[in-house]
C-alpha positions in Angstrom: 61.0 102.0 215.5 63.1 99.6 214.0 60.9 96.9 211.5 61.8 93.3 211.7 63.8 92.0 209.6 62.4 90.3 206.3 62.8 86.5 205.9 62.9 87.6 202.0 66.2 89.2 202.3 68.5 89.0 199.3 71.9 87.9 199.4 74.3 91.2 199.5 75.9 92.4 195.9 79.6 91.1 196.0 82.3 92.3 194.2 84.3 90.2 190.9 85.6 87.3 192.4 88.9 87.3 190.2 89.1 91.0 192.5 88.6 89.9 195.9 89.5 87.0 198.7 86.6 85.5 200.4 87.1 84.4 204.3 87.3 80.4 203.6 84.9 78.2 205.7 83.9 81.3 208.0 82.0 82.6 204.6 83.4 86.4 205.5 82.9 89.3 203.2 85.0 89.4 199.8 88.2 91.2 200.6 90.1 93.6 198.1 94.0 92.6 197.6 94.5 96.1 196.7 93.6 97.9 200.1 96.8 97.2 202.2 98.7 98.9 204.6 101.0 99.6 201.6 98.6 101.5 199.6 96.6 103.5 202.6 98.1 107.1 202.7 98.3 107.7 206.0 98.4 111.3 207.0 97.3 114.1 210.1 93.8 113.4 209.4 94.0 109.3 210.0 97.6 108.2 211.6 95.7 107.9 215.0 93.1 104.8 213.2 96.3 103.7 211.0 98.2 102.7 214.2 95.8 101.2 216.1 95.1 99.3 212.9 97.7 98.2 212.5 98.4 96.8 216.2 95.4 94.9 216.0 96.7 93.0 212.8 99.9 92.3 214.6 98.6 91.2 218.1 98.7 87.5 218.7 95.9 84.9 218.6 94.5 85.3 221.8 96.0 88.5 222.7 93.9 91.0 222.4 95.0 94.7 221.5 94.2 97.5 224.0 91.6 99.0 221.7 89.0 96.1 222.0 86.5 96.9 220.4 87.9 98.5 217.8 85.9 101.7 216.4 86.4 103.7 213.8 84.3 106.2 212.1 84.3 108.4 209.2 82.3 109.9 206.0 82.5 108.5 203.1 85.7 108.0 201.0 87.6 108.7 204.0 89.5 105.3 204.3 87.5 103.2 207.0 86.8 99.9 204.8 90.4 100.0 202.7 91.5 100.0 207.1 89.6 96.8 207.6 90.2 94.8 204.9 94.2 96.2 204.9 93.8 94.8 209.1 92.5 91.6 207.8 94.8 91.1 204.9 98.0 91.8 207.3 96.4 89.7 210.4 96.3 86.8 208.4 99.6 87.2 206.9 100.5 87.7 210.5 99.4 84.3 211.8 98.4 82.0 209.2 96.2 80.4 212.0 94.4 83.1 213.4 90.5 83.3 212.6 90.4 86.4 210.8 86.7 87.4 209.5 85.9 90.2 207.5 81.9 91.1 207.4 79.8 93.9 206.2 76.6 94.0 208.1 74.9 93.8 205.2 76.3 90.3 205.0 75.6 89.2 208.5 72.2 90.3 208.5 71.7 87.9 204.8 73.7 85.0 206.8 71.4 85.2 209.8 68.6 84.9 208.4 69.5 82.4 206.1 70.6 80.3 209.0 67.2 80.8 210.6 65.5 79.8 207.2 67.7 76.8 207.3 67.6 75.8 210.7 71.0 76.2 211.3 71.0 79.2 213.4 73.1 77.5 216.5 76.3 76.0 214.3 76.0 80.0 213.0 76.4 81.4 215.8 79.4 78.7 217.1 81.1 79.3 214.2 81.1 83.3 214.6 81.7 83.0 218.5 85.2 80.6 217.7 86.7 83.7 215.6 90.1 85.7 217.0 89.4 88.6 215.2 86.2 89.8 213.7 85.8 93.0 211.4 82.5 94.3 211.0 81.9 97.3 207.9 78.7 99.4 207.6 77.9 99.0 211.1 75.0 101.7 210.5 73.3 99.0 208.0 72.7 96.8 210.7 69.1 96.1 211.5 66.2 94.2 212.9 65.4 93.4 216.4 66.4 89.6 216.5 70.1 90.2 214.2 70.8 92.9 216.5 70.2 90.7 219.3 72.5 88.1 218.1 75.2 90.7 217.2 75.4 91.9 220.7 75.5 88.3 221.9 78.3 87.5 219.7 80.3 90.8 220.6 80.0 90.0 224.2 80.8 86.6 223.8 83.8 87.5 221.6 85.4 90.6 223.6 84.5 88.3 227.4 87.3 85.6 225.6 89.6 87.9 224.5 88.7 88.1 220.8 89.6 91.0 219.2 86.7 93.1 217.2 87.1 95.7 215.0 83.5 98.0 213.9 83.6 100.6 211.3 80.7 102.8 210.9 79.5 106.5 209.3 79.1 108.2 212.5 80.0 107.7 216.2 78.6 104.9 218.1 76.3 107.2 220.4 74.8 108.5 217.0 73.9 105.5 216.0 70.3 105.6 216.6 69.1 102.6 215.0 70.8 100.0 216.9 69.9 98.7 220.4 71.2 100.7 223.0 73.0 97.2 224.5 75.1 97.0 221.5 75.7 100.9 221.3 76.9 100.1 225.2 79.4 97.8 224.4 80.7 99.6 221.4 80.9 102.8 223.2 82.9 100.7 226.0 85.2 100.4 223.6 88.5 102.8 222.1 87.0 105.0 218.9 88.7 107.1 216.3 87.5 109.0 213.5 89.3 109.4 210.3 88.9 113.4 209.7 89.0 114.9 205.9 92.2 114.7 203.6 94.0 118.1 203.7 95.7 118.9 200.3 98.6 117.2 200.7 97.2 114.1 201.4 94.7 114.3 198.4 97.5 114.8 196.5 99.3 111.8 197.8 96.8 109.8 196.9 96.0 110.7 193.1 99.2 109.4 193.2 98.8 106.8 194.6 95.3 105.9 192.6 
């Protein structure tokens, strides 16, 4: 069984600023300038996840791609959260006016709660439901009851208006054993691709590229 989550949560680690955006007003997840589209090596093992990622940035406000949701696993070092925050980065270049938000789960469990601490849990949860395209990384972090709850509301309310959302994760969204089946539902509802391992020309690419 999952354990409620703790009122006592503290705020997630965040990288330098001087090394990262943040998402404005929407209070996003710090994003790094140097994972772009121009510095992911894309190869056999990921060209499937590149191109869908890269038709999500271009779609328009209020267009939605035909992968919504957006899923895309992987192990670790495999290239999932450099995608995301290279889909953010280019969707915002894209249409200055779009409401792009990058999240970890992490993060959205911490702003949650705060916003139940605070009282200010329904202007929280207008302010995510208003966004065009939302990016959720770690999606395997994501616990408690109530911030799943939430999270499934959103992602309904999101995908139902033609919002575009984009979910990273570790593993496969059937796999996912923590979260509430509802949420693993509308996830696996969704188009998913995995990002397979590197073959040697590929790791060789990108020492280069490093």
């Amino acid at each position: 069984p999952v354990a409620p989550i703790s009122t006592s949560v503290r705020p997630p680690s965040q990288p330098v600023k001087h090394a990262a955006e943040t998402n404005g007003a929407l209070g996003g997840s710090p994003v790094e300038p140097r994972y772009t589209f121009e510095t992911f090596c894309e190869g056999a093992a990921n060209r499937v996840a590149y191109a869908a990622a890269c038709a999500v940035a271009e779609t328009a406000s209020g267009r939605p791609s035909q992968f919504n949701p957006l899923y895309i696993h992987a192990g670790v070092g495999r290239g999932k959260t450099h995608l995301l925050h290279a889909t953010t980065r280019a969707a915002r270049r894209a249409d200055p006016g779009r409401k792009v938000v990058y999240l970890t789960a992490e993060h959205f469990m911490f702003r949650f709660v705060a916003a139940l601490r605070n009282q200010s849990a329904i202007p929280f949860k207008e302010s995510l439901r208003e966004i065009d395209l939302l990016l959720i990384d770690d999606m395997q972090f994501l616990q408690g009851k109530s911030v799943q709850q939430e999270f499934c509301h959103m992602l309904n309310a999101l995908i139902d208006s033609a919002r575009q959302v984009v979910v990273a994760a570790d593993r496969p969204p059937a796999e996912l054993e923590s979260l509430d089946e509802r949420v693993r539902s509308r996830l696996k509802g969704g188009v998913a691709f995995e990002i397979g391992a590197p073959d040697l020309d590929m790791r060789r690419r990108i020492l280069a590229t490093r």
